[in-house]
C-alpha positions in Angstrom: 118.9 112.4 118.2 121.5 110.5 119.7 121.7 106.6 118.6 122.8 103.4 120.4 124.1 100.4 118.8 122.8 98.5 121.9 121.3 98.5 125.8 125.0 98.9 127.2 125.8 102.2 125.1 123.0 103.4 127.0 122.8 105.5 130.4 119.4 104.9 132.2 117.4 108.2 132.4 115.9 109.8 135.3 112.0 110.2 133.3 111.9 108.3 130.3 109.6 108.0 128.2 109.3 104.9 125.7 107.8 103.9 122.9 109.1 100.0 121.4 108.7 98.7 117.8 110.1 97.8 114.7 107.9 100.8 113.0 109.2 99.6 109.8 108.1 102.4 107.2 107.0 105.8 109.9 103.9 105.0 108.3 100.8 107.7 109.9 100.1 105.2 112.1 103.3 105.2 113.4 103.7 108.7 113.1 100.8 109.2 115.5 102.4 107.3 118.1 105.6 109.4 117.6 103.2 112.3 118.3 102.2 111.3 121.5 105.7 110.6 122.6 106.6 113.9 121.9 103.6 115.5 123.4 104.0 113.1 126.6 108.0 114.1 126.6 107.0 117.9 126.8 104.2 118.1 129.4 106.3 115.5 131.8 109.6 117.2 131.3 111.1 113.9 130.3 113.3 112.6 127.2 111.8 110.3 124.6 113.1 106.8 123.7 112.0 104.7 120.7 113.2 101.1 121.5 113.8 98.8 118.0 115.4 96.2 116.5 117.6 95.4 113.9 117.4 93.0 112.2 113.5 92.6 111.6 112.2 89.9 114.0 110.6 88.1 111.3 114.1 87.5 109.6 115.2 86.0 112.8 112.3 83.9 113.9 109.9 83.7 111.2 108.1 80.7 110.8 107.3 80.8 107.5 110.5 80.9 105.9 109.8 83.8 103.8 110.8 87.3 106.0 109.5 90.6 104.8 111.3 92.7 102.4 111.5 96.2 104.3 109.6 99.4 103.8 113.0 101.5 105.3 116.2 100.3 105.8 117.6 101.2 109.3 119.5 104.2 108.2 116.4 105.6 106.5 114.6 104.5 109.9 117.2 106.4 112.2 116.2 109.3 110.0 112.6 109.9 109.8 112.6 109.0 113.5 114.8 111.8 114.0 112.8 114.2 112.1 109.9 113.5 114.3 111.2 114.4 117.7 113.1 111.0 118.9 115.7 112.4 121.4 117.1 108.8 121.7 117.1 105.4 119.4 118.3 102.4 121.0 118.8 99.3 118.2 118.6 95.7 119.9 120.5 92.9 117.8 117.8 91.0 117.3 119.1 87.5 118.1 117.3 84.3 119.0 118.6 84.4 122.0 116.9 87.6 122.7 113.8 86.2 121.1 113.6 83.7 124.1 113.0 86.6 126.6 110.1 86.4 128.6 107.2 89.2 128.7 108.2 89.7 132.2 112.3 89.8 131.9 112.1 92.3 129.1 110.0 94.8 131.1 112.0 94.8 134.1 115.7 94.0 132.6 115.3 96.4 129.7 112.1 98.9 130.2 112.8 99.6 133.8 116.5 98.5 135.1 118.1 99.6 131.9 116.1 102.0 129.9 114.0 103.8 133.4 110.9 103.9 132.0 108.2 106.5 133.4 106.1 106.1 130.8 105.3 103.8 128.1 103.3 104.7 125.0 102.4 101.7 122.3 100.9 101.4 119.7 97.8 99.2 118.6 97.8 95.5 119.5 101.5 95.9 120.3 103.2 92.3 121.6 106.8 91.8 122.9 108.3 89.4 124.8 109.0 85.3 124.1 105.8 84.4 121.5 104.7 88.0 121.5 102.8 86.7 125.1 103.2 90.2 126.4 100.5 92.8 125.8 98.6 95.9 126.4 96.4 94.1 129.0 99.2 92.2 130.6 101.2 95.9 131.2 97.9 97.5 132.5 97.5 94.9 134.7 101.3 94.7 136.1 102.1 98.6 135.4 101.9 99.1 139.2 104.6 96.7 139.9 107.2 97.7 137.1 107.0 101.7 138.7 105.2 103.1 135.1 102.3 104.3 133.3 101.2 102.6 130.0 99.1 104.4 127.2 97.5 102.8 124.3 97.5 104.5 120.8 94.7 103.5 118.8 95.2 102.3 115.2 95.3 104.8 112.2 92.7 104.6 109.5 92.9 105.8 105.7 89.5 105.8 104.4 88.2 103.3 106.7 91.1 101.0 106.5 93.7 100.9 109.3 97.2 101.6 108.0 100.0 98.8 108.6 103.2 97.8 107.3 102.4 94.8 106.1 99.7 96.8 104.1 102.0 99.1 102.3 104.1 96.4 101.9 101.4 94.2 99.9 100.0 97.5 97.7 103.9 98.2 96.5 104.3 94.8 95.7 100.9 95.1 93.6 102.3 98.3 92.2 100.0 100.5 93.9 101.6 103.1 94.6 99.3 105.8 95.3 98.1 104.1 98.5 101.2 103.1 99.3 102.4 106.7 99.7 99.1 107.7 101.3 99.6 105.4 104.1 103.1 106.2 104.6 102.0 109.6 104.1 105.5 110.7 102.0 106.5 109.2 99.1 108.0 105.6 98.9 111.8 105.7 99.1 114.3 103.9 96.9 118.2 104.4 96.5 120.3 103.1 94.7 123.9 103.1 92.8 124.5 103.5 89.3 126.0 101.0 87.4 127.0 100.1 83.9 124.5 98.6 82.2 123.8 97.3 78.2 123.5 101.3 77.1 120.6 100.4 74.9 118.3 103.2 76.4 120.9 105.9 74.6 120.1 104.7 71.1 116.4 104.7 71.5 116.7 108.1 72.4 116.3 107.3 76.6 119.1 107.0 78.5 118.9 105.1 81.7 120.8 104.8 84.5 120.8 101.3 85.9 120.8 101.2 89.4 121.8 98.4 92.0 119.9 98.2 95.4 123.1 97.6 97.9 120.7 96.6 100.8 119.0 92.9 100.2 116.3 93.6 102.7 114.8 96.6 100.8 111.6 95.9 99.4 111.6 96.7 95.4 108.1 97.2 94.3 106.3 95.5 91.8 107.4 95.4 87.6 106.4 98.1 85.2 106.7 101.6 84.7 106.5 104.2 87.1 106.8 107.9 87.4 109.2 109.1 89.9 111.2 112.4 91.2 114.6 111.8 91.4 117.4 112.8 94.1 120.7 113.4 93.4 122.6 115.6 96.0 121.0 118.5 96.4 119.3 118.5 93.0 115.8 116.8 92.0 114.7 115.9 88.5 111.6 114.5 87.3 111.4 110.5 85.3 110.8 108.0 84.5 111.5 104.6 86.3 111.1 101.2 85.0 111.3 97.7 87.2 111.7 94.4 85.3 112.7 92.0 82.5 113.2 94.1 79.4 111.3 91.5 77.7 111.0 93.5 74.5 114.8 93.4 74.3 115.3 89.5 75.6 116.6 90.7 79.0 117.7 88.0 81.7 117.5 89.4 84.9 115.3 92.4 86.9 116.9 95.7 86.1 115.5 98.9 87.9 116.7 101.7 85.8 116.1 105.2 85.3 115.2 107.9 82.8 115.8 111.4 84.0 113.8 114.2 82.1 116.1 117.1 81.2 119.4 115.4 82.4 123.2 115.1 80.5 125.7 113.8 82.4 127.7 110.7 83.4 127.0 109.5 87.0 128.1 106.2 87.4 129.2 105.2 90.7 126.8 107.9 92.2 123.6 107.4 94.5 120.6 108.3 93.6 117.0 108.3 95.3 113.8 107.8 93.7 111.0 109.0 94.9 107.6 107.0 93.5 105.0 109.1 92.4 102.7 107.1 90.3 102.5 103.5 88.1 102.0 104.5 85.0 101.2 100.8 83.5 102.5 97.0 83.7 105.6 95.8 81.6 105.4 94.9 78.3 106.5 92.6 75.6 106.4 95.1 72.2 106.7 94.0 68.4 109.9 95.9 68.3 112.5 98.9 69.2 109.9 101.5 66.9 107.0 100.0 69.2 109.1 100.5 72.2 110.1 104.5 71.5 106.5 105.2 70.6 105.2 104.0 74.0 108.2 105.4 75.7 106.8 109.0 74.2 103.7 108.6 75.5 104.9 106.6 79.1 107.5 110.6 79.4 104.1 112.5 78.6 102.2 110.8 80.9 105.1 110.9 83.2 105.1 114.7 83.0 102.0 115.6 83.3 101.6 113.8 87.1 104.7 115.3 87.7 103.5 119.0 87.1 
């Protein structure tokens, strides 16, 4: 896949075929649109084009002050994109300036003049343009003019309930796991650095490695304790992960830190990627360090039994 900082690295193609969104998370909704590209790509003879933006829209223009934290950040993006068939990913600095496009001007100054779009394939209730004014309808009805064909895909449902970002976004930050990696249909993705932290875990018998999350925009899902797979390089190992206060030890700030099952070694300064699997239960105040261990006992055994 080849990627493009912006719309001037970019040489308009002779059949493209485009899809457009920020497709935060390559949730299965996404990933069904990504399917149709592909499919459209193949039969036409063309080269597919996924059209997004960085940063999220909502950081830029958001009304309500608060923008999202973000299910992938655009690294992780680039590469699930690639896995599912993108031959090229154009990434528009989101600006305000941009924001203030019209419906109209973004079709023909970056769809058509720029991009040569043959096709177009969007998703669901998919807007663009200044206010989001532009729309399925509105392409249908001008498609003629710009020199393309439009295609809706319709939304993705997961037991009856149709898969969004904003709904994965809402069951991590509940904790919810489970659904969470339903709807994205592969486990949530977290990575991190290690760094020193108060190397209590090591004389309770669980060593941690604290991890700091170097990109801000990453959502962080919500406290307690969680079993995860862990990543690092080539090697996996199963753990335990937990997000929060440490109130049972008077901590002062959210840690997210890291017990890996079977592991010896010193890896500070190293990434590693966790993998969430499961919220095992909320965090806790306990009585003291012997009330901590015992639960940490049970918290591995549970940890390894959903871990097989």
């Amino acid at each position: 896949m080849k990627v493009y900082q912006d719309l001037e690295q970019f040489s308009r193609l002779p059949y493209a075929v485009v899809t457009s969104g920020t497709f935060d998370g390559v949730h299965v909704g996404h990933q069904k649109i990504l399917a149709r590209l592909e499919e459209v790509r193949r039969t036409s003879g063309g080269e597919s084009v996924l059209l997004t933006f960085w940063p999220h829209p909502r950081q830029v223009v958001g009304k309500d002050g608060n923008p999202p934290r973000l299910l992938t950040t655009i690294e992780e993006k680039a590469a699930l994109l690639a896995h599912y068939g993108v031959e090229h990913l154009i990434v528009i600095p989101f600006t305000k300036e941009f924001s203030q496009l019209s419906s109209d001007a973004f079709v023909r100054q970056v769809l058509v003049e720029k991009i040569g779009t043959k096709k177009l394939v969007i998703g669901y209730d998919h807007r663009f343009g200044r206010n989001r004014e532009g729309s399925f309808e509105y392409l249908v009805q001008n498609a003629a003019s710009y020199g393309f064909q439009v295609e809706e895909i319709p939304p993705q449902d997961v037991e009856h309930v149709t898969v969004s970002s904003s709904r994965i976004r809402n069951a991590l930050l509940e904790g919810n796991v489970r659904v969470a990696n339903e709807y994205l249909g592969r486990p949530y993705v977290l990575r991190g650095t290690v760094v020193r932290g108060n190397q209590l875990g090591r004389t309770i018998g669980y060593p941690t490695a604290n991890l700091r999350v170097d990109d801000e925009h990453k959502l962080i899902p919500a406290d307690g304790v969680y079993a995860v797979r862990v990543g690092r390089g080539a090697q996996t190992f199963g753990g335990m992960l937990n997000i929060g206060m440490r109130p049972t030890v008077n901590g002062t700030g959210r840690t997210v830190e890291v017990h890996l099952f079977d592991f010896n070694a010193d890896i500070y300064d190293e990434e590693l990627t966790l993998y969430f699997v499961e919220k095992l239960r909320a965090e806790q105040k306990f009585a003291g360090l012997e009330a901590l261990k015992a639960q940490l006992r049970q918290d591995e055994a549970d940890a390894r039994r959903l871990l097989g």
